[in-house]
C-alpha positions as a Markdown table, in Angstrom:
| # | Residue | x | y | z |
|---|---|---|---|---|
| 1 | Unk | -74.4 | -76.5 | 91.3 |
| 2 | Unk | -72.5 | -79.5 | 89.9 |
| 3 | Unk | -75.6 | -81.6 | 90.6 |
| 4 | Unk | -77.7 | -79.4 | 88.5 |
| 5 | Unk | -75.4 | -78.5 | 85.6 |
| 6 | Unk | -75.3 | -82.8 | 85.1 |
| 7 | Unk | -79.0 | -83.4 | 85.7 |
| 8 | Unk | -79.7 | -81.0 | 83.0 |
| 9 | Unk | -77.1 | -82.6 | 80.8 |
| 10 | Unk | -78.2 | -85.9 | 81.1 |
| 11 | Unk | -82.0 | -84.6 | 80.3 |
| 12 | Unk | -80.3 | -83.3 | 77.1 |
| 13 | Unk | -78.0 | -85.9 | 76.7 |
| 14 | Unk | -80.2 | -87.8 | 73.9 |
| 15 | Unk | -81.9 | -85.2 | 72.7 |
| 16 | Unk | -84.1 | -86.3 | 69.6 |
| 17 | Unk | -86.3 | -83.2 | 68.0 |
| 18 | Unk | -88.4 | -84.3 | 64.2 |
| 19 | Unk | -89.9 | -81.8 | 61.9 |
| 20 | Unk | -92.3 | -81.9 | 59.2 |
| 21 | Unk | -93.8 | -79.4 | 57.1 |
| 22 | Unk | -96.0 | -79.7 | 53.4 |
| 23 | Unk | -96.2 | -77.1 | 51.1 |
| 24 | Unk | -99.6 | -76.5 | 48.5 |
| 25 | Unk | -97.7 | -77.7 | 45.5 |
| 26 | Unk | -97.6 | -81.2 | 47.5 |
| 27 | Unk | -93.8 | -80.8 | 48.1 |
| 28 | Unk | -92.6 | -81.9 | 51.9 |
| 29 | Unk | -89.8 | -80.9 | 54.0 |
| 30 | Unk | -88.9 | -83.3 | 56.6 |
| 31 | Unk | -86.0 | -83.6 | 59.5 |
| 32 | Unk | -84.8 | -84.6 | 62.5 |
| 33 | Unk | -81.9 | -83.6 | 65.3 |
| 34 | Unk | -80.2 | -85.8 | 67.9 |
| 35 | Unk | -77.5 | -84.5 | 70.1 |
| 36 | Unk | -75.2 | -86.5 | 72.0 |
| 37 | Unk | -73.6 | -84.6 | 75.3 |
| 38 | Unk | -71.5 | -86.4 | 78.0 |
| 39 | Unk | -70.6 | -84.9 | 80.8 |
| 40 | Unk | -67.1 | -86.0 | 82.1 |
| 41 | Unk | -66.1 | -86.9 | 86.0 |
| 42 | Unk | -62.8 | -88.3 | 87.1 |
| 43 | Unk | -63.6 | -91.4 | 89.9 |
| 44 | Unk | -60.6 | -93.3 | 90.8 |
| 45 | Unk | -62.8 | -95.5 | 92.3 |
| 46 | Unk | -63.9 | -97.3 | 88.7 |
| 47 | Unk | -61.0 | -96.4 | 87.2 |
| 48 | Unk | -62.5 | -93.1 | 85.0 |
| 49 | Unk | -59.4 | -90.7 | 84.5 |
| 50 | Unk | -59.3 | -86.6 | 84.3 |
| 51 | Unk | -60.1 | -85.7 | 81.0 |
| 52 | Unk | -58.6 | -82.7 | 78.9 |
| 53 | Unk | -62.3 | -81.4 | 78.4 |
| 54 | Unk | -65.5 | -81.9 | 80.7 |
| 55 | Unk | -68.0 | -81.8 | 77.9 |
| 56 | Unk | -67.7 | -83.5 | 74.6 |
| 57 | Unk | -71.1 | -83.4 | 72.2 |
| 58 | Unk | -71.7 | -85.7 | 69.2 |
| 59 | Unk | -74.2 | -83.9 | 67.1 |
| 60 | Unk | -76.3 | -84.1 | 63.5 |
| 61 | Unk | -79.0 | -82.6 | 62.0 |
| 62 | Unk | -80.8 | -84.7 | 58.6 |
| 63 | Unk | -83.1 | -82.4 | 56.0 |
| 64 | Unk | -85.0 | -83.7 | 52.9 |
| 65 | Unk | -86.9 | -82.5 | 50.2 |
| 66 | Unk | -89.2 | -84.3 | 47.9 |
| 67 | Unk | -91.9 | -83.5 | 45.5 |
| 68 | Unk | -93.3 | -86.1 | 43.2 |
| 69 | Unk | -90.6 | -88.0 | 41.3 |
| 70 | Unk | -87.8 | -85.7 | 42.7 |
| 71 | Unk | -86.0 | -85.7 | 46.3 |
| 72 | Unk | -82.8 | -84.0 | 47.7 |
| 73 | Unk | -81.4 | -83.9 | 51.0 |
| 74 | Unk | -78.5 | -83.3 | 53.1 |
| 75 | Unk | -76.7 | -83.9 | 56.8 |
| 76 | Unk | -75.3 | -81.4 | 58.8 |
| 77 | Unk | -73.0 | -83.1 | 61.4 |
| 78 | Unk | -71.2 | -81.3 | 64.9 |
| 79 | Unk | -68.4 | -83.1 | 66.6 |
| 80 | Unk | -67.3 | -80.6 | 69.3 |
| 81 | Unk | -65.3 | -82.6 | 69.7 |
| 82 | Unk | -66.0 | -86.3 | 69.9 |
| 83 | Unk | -67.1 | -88.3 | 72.2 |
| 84 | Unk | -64.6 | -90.3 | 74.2 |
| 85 | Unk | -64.6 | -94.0 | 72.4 |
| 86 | Unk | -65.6 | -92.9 | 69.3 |
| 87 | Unk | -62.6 | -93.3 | 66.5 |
| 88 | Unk | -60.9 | -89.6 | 66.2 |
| 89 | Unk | -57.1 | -90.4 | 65.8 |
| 90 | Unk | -55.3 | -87.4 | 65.9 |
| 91 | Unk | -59.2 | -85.6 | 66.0 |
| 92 | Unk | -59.4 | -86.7 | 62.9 |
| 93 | Unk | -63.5 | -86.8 | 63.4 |
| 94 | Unk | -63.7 | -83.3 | 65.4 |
| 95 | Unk | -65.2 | -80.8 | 63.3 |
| 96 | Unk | -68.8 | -79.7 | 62.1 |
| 97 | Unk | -69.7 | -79.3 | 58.4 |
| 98 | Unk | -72.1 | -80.9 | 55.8 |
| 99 | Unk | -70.5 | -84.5 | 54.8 |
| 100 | Unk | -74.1 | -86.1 | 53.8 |
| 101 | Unk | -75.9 | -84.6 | 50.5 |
| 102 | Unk | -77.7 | -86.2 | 47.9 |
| 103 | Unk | -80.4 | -85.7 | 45.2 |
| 104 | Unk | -82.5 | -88.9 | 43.7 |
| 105 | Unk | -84.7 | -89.1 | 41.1 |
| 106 | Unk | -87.2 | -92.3 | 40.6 |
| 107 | Unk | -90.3 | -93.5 | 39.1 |
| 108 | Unk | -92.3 | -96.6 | 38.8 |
| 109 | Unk | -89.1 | -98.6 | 37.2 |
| 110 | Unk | -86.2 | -96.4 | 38.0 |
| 111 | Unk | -84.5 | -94.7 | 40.4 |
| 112 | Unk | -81.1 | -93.0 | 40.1 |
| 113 | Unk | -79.3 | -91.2 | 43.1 |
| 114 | Unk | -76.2 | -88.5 | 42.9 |
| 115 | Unk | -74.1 | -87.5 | 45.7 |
| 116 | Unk | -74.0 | -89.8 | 49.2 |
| 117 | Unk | -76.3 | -93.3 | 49.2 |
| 118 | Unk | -76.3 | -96.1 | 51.0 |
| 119 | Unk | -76.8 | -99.5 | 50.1 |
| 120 | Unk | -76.3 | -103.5 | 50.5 |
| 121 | Unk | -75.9 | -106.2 | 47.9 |
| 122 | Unk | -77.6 | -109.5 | 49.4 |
| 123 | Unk | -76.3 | -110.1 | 52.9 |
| 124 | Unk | -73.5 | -107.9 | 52.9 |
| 125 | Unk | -70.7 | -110.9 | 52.2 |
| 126 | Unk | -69.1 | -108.1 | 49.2 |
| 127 | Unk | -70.9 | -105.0 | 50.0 |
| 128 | Unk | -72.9 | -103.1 | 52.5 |
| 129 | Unk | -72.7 | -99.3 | 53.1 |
| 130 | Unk | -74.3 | -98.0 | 56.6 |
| 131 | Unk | -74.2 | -96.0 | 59.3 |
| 132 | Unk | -74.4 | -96.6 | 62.6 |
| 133 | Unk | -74.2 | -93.6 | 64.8 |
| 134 | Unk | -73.3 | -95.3 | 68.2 |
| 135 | Unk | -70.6 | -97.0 | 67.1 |
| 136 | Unk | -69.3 | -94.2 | 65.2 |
| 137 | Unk | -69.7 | -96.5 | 61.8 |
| 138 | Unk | -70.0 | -94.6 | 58.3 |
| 139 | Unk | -68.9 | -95.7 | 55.3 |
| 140 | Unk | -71.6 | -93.7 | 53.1 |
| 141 | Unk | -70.9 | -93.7 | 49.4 |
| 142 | Unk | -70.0 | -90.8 | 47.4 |
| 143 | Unk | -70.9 | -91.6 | 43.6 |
| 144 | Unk | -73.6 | -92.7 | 41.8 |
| 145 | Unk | -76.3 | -95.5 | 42.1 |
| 146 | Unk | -78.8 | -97.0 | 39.5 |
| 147 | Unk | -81.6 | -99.4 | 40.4 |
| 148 | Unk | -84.0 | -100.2 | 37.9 |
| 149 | Unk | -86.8 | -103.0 | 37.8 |
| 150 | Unk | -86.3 | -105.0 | 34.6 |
| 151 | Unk | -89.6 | -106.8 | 34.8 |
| 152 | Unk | -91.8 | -107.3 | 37.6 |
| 153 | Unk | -89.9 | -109.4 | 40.3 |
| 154 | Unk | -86.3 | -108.8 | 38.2 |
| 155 | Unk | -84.2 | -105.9 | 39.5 |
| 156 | Unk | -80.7 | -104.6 | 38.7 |
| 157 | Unk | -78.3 | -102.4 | 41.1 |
| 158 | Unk | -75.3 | -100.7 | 39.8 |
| 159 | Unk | -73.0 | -98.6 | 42.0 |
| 160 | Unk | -69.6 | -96.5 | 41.2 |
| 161 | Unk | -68.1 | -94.3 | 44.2 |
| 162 | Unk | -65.7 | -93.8 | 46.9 |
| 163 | Unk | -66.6 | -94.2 | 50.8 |
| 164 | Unk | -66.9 | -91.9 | 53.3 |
| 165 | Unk | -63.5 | -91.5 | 55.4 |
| 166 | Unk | -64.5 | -88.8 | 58.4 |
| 167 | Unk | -64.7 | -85.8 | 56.2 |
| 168 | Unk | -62.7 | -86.8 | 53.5 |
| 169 | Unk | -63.2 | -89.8 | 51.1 |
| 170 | Unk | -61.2 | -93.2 | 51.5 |
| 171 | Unk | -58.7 | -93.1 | 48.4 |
| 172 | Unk | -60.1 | -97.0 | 46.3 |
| 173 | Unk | -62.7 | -96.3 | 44.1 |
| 174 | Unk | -65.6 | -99.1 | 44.2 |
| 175 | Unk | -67.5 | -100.3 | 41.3 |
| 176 | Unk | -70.4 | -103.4 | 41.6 |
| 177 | Unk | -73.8 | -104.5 | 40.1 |
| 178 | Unk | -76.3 | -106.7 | 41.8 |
| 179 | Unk | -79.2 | -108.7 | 40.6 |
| 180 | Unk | -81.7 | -110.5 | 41.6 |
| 181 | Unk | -85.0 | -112.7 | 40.6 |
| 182 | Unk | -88.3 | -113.2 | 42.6 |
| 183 | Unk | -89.7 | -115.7 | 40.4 |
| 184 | Unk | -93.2 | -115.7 | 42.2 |
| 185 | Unk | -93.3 | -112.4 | 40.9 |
| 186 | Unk | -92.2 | -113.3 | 37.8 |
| 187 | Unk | -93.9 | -116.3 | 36.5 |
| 188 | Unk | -97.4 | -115.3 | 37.5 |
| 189 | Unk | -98.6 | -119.2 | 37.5 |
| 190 | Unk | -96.8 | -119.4 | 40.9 |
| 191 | Unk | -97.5 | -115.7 | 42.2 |
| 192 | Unk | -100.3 | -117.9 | 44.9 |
| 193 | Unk | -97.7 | -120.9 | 45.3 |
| 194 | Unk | -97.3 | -121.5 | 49.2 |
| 195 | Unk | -93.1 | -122.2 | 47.5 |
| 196 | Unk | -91.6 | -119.6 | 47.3 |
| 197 | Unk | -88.0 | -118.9 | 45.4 |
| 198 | Unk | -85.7 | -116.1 | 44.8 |
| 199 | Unk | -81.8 | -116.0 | 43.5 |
| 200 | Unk | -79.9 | -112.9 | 43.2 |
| 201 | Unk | -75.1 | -112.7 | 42.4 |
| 202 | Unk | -73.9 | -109.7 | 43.2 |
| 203 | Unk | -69.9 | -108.2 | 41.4 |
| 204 | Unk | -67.7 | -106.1 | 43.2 |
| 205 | Unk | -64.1 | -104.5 | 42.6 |
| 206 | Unk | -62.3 | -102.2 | 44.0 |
| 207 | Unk | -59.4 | -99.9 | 42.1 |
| 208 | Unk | -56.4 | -98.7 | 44.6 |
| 209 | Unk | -53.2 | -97.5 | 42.7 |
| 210 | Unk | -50.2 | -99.6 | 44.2 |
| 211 | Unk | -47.7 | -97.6 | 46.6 |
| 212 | Unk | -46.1 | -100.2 | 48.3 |
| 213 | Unk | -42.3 | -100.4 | 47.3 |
| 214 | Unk | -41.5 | -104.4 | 48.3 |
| 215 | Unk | -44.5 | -106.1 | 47.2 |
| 216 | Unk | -46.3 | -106.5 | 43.7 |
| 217 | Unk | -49.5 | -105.5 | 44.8 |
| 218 | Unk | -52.9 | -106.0 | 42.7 |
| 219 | Unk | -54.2 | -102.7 | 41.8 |
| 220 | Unk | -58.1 | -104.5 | 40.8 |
| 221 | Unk | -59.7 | -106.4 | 43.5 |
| 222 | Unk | -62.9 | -107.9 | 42.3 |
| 223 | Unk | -65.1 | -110.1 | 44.7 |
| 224 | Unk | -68.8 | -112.1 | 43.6 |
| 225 | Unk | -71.3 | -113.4 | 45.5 |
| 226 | Unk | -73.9 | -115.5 | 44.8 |
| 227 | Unk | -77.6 | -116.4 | 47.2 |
| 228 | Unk | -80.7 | -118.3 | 47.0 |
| 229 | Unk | -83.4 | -118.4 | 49.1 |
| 230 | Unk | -86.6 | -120.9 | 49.7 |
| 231 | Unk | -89.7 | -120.7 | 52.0 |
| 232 | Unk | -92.5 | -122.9 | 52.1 |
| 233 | Unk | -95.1 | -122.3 | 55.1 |
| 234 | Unk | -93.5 | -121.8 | 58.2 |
| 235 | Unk | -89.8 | -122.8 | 56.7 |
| 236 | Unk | -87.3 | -120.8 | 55.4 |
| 237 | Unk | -84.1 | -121.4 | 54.0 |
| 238 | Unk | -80.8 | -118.5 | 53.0 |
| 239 | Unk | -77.7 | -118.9 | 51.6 |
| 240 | Unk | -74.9 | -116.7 | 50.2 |
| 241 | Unk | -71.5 | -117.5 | 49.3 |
| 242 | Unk | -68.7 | -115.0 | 48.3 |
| 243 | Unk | -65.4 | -115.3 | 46.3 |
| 244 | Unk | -62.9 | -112.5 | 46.9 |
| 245 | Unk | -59.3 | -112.3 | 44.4 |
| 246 | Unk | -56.3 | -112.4 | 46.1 |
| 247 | Unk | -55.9 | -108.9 | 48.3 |
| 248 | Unk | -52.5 | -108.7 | 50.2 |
| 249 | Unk | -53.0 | -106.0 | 53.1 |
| 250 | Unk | -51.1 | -105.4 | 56.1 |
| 251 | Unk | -54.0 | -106.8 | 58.4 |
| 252 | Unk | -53.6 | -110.7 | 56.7 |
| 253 | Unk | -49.7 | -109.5 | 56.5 |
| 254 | Unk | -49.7 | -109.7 | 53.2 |
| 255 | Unk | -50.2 | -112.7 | 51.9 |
| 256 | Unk | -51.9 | -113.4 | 48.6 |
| 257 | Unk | -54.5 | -116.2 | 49.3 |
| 258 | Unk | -58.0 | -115.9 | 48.0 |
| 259 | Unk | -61.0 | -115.2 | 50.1 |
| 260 | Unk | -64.4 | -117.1 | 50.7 |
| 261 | Unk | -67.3 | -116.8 | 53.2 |
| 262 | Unk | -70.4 | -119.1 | 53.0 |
| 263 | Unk | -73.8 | -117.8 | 55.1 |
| 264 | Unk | -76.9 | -120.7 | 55.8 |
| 265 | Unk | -79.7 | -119.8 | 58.0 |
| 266 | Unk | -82.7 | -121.7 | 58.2 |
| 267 | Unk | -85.6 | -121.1 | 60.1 |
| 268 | Unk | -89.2 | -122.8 | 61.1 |
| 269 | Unk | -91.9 | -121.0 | 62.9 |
| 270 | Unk | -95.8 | -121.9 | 64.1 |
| 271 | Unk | -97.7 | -120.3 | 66.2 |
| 272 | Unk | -96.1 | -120.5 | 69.8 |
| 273 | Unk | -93.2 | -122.3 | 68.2 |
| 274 | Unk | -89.7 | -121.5 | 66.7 |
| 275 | Unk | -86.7 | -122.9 | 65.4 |
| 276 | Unk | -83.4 | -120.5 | 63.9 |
| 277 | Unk | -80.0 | -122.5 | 62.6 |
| 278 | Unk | -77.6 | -120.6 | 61.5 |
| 279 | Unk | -73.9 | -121.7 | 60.3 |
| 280 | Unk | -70.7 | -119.1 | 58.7 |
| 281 | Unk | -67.8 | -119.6 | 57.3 |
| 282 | Unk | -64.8 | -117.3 | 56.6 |
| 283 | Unk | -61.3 | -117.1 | 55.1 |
| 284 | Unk | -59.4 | -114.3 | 54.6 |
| 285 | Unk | -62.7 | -112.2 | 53.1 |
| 286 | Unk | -60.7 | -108.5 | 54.6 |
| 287 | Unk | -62.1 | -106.1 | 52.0 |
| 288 | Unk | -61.3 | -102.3 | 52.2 |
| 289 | Unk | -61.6 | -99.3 | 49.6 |
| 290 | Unk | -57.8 | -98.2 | 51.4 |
| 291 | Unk | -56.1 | -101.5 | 51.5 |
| 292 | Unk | -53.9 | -99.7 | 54.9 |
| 293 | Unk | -57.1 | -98.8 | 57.1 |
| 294 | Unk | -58.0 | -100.0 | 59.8 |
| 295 | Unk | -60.5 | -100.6 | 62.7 |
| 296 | Unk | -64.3 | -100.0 | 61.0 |
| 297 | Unk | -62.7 | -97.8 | 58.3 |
| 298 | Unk | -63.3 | -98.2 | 54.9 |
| 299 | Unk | -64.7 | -101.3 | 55.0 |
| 300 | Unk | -66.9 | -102.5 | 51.4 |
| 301 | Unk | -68.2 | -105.7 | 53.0 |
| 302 | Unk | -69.6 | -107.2 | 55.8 |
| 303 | Unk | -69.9 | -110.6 | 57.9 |
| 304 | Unk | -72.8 | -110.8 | 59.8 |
| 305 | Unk | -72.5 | -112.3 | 63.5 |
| 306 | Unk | -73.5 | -115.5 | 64.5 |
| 307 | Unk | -73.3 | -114.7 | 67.7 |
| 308 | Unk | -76.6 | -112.8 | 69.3 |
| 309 | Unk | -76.9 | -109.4 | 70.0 |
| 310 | Unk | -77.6 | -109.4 | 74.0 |
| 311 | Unk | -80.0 | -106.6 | 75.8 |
| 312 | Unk | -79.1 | -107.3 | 79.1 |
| 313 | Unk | -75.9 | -105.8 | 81.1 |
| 314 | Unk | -73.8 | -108.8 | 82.1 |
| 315 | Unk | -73.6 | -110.5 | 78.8 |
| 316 | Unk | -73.4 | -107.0 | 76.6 |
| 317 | Unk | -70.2 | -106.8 | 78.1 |
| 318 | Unk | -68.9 | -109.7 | 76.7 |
| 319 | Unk | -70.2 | -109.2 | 72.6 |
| 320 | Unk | -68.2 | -110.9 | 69.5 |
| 321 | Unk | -66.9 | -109.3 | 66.3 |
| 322 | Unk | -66.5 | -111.0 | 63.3 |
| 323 | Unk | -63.4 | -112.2 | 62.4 |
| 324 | Unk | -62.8 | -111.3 | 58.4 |
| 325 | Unk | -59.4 | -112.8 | 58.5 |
| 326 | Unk | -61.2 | -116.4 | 59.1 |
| 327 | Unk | -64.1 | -118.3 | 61.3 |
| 328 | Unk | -66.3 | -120.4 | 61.5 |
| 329 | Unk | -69.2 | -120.3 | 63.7 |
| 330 | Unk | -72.5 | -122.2 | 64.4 |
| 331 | Unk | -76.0 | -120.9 | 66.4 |
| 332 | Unk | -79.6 | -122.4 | 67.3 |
| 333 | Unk | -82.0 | -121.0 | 68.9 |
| 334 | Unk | -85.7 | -122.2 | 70.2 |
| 335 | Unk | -87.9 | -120.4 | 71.3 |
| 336 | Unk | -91.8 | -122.0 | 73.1 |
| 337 | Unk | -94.4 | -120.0 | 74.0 |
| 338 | Unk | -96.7 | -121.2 | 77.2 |
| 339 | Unk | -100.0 | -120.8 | 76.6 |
| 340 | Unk | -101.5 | -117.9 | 78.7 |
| 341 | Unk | -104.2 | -118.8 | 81.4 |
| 342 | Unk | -102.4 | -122.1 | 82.4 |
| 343 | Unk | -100.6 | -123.0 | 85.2 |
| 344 | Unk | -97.2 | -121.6 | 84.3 |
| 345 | Unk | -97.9 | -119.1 | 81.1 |
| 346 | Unk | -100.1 | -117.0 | 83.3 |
| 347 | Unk | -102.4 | -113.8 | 82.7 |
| 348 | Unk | -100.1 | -113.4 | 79.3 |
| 349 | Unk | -98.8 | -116.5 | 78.5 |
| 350 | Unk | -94.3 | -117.1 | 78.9 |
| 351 | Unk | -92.0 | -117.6 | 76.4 |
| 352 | Unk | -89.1 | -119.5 | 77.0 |
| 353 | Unk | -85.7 | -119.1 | 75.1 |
| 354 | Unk | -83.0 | -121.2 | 74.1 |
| 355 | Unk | -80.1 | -120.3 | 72.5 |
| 356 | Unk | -76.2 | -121.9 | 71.7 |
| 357 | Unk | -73.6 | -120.1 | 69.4 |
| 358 | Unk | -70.1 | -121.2 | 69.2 |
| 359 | Unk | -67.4 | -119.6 | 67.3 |
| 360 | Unk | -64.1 | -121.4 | 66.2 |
| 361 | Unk | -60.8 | -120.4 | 64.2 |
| 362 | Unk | -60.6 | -121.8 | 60.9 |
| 363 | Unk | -57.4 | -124.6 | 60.1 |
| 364 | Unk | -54.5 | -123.1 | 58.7 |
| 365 | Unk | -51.8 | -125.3 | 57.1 |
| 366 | Unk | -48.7 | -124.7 | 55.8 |
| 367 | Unk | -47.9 | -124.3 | 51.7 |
| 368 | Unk | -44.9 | -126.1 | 52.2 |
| 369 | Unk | -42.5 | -127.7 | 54.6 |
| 370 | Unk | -40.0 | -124.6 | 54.5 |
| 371 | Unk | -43.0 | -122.1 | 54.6 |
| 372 | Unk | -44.5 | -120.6 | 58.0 |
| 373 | Unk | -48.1 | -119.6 | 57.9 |
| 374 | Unk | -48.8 | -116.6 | 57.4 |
| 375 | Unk | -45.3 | -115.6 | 55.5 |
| 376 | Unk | -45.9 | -112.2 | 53.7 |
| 377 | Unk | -45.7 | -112.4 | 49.9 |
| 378 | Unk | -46.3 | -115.9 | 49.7 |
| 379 | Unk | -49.6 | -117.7 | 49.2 |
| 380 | Unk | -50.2 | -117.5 | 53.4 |
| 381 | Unk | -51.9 | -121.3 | 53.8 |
| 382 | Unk | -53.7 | -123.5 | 52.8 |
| 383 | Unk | -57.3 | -124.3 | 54.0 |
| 384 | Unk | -59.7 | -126.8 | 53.2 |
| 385 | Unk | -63.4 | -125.3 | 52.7 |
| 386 | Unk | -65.3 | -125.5 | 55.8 |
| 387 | Unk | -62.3 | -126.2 | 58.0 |
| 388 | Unk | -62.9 | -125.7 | 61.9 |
| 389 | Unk | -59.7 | -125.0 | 63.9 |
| 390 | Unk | -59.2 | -125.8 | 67.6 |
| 391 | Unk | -59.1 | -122.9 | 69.0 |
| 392 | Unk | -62.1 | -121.4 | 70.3 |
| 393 | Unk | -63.4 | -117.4 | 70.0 |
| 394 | Unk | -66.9 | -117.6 | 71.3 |
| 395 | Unk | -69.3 | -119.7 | 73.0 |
| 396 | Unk | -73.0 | -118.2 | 74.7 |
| 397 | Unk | -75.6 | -120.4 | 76.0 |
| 398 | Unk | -78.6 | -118.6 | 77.3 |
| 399 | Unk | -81.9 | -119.5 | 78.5 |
């Protein structure tokens, strides 16, 4: 009986159901379900425990409305109760309820959103809101948001909100406007050019009233970023860099050095050929709407990996997470494609992969002689831009 009751659990275990239904007056209603049930058995043999409860189900349910310039929508979420290894301190994520609902309204130039959004300002290095349901990631915005196209290829963000803590909202309230230029689209001389050019600067800040009774904490954090980025043909060249105030937080223990990140990726592709280069840098770029979370809570920004994202078993075991409080790291990848019909491409033709990523700790140095890294309430260390520490995070080489 066992055998059956798990078969038919793991049959239901992803369970992924859409709708979609249009009325006369052209309005839609769309949707979609996923459910999430695991099925819990203790083996001593590998380790897996008792557990207080055999079945644990991670469910939500998405609903939207639109009809011509006007949508609305909400989520309808189940935790009952959370999967194991999803964050639930205290079951702090157990519950069901409607956390997710929103109502936009846009046209041609405009577009304004009430309620929960999501949204990113260039690569993420001050701001990115997302979800991502497997890792139990959602830091969804509660607010308002404004995007409006200034002229074609010149468009303007603005943003005001709290995030998204479990069912409750994270207690900083975050403010930011980005911008950016296409100037193909903007100066119609080059809209054909083979060159192409864009630059955007995002603005940040985060308000937290202070509560801690030792240090003098900054109540206004404000971070900027600037980005470019160039193609021509089969190249392609990316860069963001980020500037964060001083923000003193018992993760860098409190220590009131500024942040930076830099971001370059460059890439060349032909047919059958590829190139990606990739370099980060980052000091002390920790940037939360509560400056006491933790983990993936409350988190406004966002350093992409340099490391890749692997598929198969043995080296998903092993992934990297960035490293906010300070990295550097470097990555290449080429990538050939044999020609198929020859001796070794065959019926299809083969592609063969190379790839290097490294990941290093950045060089900290002391403020002064009579000053430890790291000493709360002081300036931390120093660090030249770009540094590269000895010791080593992450290295992957794969072929």
């Amino acid at each position: 009986m066992r055998k059956v009751i798990i078969l038919l659990l793991g049959l239901l275990s992803s369970g992924i159901f859409s709708l979609y239904a249009q009325e006369n007056n052209g309005a839609t209603i769309t949707g979609n379900f996923q459910s999430d049930i695991q099925y819990y058995i203790e083996d001593t043999d590998i380790g897996a425990v008792a557990v207080d409860e055999n079945v644990l189900v991670n469910s939500w349910a998405n609903f939207a409305y639109s009809q011509g310039n006007f949508s609305a929508g909400f989520r309808y979420e189940g935790y009952m109760n959370s999967l194991l290894g999803y964050p639930n301190m205290g079951g702090i994520n157990d519950g069901i309820g409607i956390p997710i609902k929103w109502a936009m309204f846009s046209n041609e130039n405009l577009e304004i959103t009430v309620g929960n959004y999501y949204e990113q300002f260039g690569n993420g290095l001050v701001f990115r809101s997302y979800e991502e349901k497997t890792l139990g990631v959602d830091n969804a915005m509660m607010g308002f948001r404004v995007k409006y196209t200034i002229a074609p290829g010149v468009y303007l963000k603005g943003i005001i909100g709290k995030q998204r803590y479990y069912w409750d909202y994270g207690p900083g309230l975050i403010r930011g406007v980005d911008g950016e230029i296409q100037f193909n689209d903007l100066i119609s001389s080059l809209a054909e050019s083979s060159f192409r050019f864009s630059a955007g600067g995002s603005f940040v800040s985060k308000f937290q009233e202070e509560d801690n009774p030792i240090y003098n904490l900054p109540q206004n954090v404000g971070s900027g970023a600037c980005r470019v980025n160039m193609s021509f043909k089969g190249f392609n060249l990316s860069s963001e860099y980020a500037y964060k105030i001083n923000d003193p937080s018992p993760e860098n223990n409190y220590i009131y050095k500024p942040g930076q990140a830099l971001l370059v990726n460059a890439t060349y592709s032909q047919k059958g050929f590829g190139v990606v280069l990739g370099t980060k840098w980052v000091d002390n770029m920790l940037f939360r709407s509560d400056r006491n979370a933790s983990l993936s809570d409350l988190t406004i920004n966002l350093m992409p990996e340099i490391s890749r994202n692997h598929t198969y078993t043995l080296p998903a075991f092993y992934p990297y997470a960035s490293q906010p409080v300070g990295e550097w790291g470097v990555k290449a990848n080429v990538f050939y494609k044999i020609p198929k019909k020859s001796l070794i491409g065959g019926k299809y033709g083969t592609t063969i992969s190379l790839y290097y990523s490294r990941v290093h700790d950045i060089e900290r140095l002391r403020v002064s002689d009579t000053i430890p890294v790291l000493s709360p309430g002081t300036l931390g260390y120093n660090s030249d831009f770009f540094s590269i520490g000895d010791d080593l995070f992450y290295q992957d080489m794969t072929i």
